[in-house]
N, C-alpha and C positions, 0 to 999 in steps of 0.2 A: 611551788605549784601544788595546789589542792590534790590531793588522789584519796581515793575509796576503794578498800576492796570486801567484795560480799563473802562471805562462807557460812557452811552450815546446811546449806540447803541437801535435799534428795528425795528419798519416797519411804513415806508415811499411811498407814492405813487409818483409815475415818476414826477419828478423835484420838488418833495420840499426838504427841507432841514434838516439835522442833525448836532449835535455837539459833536464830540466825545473825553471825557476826560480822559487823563492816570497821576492819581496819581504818583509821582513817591518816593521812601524815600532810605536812605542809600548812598545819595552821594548828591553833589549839581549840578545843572543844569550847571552852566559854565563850568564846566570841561568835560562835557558829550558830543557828539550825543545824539539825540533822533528822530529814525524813527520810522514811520506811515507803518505798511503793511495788505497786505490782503490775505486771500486763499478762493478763491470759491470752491464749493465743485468739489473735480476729478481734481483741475488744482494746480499750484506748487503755492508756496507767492510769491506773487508781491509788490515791492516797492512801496513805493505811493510821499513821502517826509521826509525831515528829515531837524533838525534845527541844529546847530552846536553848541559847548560849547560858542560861541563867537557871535552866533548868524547868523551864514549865512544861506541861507535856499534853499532848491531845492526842483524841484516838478518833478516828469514821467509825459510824453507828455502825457498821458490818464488822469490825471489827473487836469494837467495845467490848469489854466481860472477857474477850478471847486469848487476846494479846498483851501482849506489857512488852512495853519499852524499857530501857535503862542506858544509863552509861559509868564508864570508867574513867574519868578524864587525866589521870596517869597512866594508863594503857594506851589510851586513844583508842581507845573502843566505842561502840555503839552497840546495842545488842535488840533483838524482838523476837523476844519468847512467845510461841504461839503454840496455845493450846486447843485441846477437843475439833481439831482441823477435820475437814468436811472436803468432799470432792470438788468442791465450787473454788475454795482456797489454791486451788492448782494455778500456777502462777512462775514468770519467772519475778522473781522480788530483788528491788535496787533498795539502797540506801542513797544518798545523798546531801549536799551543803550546800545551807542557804549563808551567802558571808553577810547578810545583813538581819540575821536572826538573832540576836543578842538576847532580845525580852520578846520576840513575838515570831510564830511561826504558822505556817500556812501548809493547807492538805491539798488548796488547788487556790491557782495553777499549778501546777509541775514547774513552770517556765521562771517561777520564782526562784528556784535553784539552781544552781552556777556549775555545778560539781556535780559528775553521778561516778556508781561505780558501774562494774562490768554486770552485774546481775548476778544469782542466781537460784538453780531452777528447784523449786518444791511441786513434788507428784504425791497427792494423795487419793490413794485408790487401794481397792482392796483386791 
């Protein structure tokens, strides 16, 4: 069985930086997607990036220049390193697995992903 779990998250003052890590167990990274999202409070999840089982990687225009993705696929790690964060970035942020992302991955729907973790939460405020 698929499981995820987020860490990394807390509070951040405008433009520094966090790195947020999602365990992941129950399958191996090459055969997976794995995206990055976020929900602020009162607004729907937003995609952020996602890496592909083969390694290709995409980012949402609000996030571009900011963020980087990577992975470890002997750790089974995923990581999203996010930089010069901004109040708007305030979000609790999941990871996630798409099992039929091999060569290609997607920032929307959400519902394309089979697997989430528990979330969680980044406050950036000064």
């Amino acid at each position: 069985q698929a499981q995820l779990v987020e860490s990394g998250g807390g509070w951040v003052q405008p433009g520094g930086s966090l790195r947020l890590s999602c365990a992941v167990s129950g399958f191996t990274l090459d055969g997976y997607a794995i995206g990055w999202f976020r929900q602020a409070p009162g607004q729907g999840r937003e995609g952020l990036s996602c890496i592909t089982g083969d390694g290709t990687i995409y980012y949402a225009d609000s996030v571009k220049g900011r963020f980087t993705i990577s992975r470890d696929n002997a750790k089974k790690m995923v990581y999203l390193e996010m930089n010069n964060l901004k109040p708007e970035d305030t979000a609790v942020y999941y990871c996630a697995a798409d099992s039929l992302g091999a060569s290609l991955c997607l920032l929307y729907p959400d519902s394309e992903y089979d697997d989430w973790g528990q979330g969680t939460q980044v406050t950036v405020s000064s």
